[in-house]
N, C-alpha and C positions, 0 to 999 in steps of 0.2 A: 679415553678421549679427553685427555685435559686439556687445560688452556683456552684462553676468549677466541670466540671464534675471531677470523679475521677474514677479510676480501683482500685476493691476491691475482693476478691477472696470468693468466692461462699459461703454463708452464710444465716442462716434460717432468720435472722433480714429481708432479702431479698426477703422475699419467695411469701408474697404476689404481690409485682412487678412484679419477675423472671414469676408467673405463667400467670400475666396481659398480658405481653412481649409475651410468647406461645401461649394464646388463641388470641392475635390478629394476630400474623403469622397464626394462626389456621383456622380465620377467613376469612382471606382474601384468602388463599389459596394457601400462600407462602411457599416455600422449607424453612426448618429449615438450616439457616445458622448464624454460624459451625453447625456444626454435633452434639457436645452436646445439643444445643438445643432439638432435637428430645428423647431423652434420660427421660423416663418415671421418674413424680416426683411427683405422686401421695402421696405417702410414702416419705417424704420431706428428711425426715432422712436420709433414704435409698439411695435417689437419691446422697445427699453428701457424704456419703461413698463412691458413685461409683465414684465422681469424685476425691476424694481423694485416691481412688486405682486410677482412672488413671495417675495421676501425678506420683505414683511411679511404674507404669508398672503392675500394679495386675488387672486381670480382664479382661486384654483389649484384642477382639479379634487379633483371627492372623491375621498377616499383618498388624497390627497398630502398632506404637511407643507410647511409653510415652509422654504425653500432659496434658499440663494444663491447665484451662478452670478460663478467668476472667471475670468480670462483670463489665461495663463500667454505673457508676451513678451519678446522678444528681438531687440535691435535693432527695427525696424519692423515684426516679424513678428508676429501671433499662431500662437507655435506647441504651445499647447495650451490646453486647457479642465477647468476641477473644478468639480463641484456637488457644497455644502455642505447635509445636509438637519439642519434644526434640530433634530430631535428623533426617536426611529425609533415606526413605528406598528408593527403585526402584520404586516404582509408586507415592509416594510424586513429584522426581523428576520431575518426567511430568507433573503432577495436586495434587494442593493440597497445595505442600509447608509446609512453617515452620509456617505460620499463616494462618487464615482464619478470619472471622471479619463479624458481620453483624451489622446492627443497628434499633430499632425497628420499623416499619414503621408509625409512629405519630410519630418519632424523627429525620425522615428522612430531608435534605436540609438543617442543623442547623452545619455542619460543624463536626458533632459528629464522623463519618470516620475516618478523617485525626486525629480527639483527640484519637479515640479506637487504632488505630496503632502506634501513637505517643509514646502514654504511655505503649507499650507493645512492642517496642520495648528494652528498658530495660531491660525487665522481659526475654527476647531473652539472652541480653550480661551479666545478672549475672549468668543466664546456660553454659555462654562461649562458645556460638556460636554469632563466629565476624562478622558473614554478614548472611540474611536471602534471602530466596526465598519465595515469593509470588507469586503465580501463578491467572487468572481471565480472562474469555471470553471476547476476542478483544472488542463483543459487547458491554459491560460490562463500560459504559464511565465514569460512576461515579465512580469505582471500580479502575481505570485504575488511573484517575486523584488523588485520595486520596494515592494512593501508589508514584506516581510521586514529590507531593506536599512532601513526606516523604522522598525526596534522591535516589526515586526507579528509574533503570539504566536497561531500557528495555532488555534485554539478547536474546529473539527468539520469533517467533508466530510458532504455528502449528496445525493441521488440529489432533483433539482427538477423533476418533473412538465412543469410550464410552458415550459421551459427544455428539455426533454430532457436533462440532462447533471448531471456531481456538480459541485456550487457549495462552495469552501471559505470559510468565517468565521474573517474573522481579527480584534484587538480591539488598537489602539495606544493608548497611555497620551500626551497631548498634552501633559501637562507633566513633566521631567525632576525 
């Protein structure tokens, strides 16, 4: 698995990775994080249609914003994923955020985190949103620490209903 990783935007070259990536979340019996993750890709085609309607707002249930969905790779790998939400509504506010980020679990503790955020941060400030929210369970120490490593400026913890558990907000400024 040579070469820096890179974020690339969601592409059939990709496909047999991207699906390696879901059956080992699958596997293991982990939560599809982001959310596209979960997003059926049987019909490969299809799948990227949806994500290129959701980038420009078609498709996407109510209560979602516009997001777009990158692929964090390395060598032949996809070994991880971030969705970018355009804009935050009333419940982003609280959970959820402007990003969300996972990485695959065989690529886990290689520092791949702080690269998926790094480099999407960016992809944040050419949409001309100056500073992001990330939201992630207190519990959550690796989550917590990869956003901090990236400029992240703790804003509040609280107790999320939904969730059962305390969600902290944190706010990164996307240009230096």
């Amino acid at each position: 698995m040579a070469g820096e990783p890179r974020l690339v935007a969601p592409s059939a070259a990709w496909k047999d990775s991207y699906r390696a990536y879901v059956r080992e979340l699958e596997e293991r019996g982990e939560e599809k994080i982001p959310f596209p993750l979960a997003f059926p890709n049987g019909n490969f085609a299809a799948f990227l249609a949806q994500m290129a309607g959701c980038e420009r707002g078609i498709g996407i249930p109510a209560g979602f914003v516009p997001h777009s969905t990158f692929w964090l790779v390395r060598g032949s790998e996809v070994v991880g994923v971030s969705n970018l939400r355009h804009r935050l509504n009333d419940q982003l506010l609280v959970e959820g955020g402007h990003i969300g980020y996972g990485i695959r679990p065989g690529a886990r503790g290689q520092g791949l985190g702080r690269e998926i955020l790094r480099l999407t941060l960016p992809e944040a400030a050419r949409l001309g949103i100056d500073r992001v929210l990330l939201t992630c369970a207190k519990d959550n120490a690796a989550s917590s620490a990869v956003i901090a490593r990236n400029g992240g400026l703790l804003e509040s913890e609280a107790w999320v209903e939904s969730r059962g558990r305390v969600i902290q907000r944190w706010w990164i400024a996307t240009k230096a």
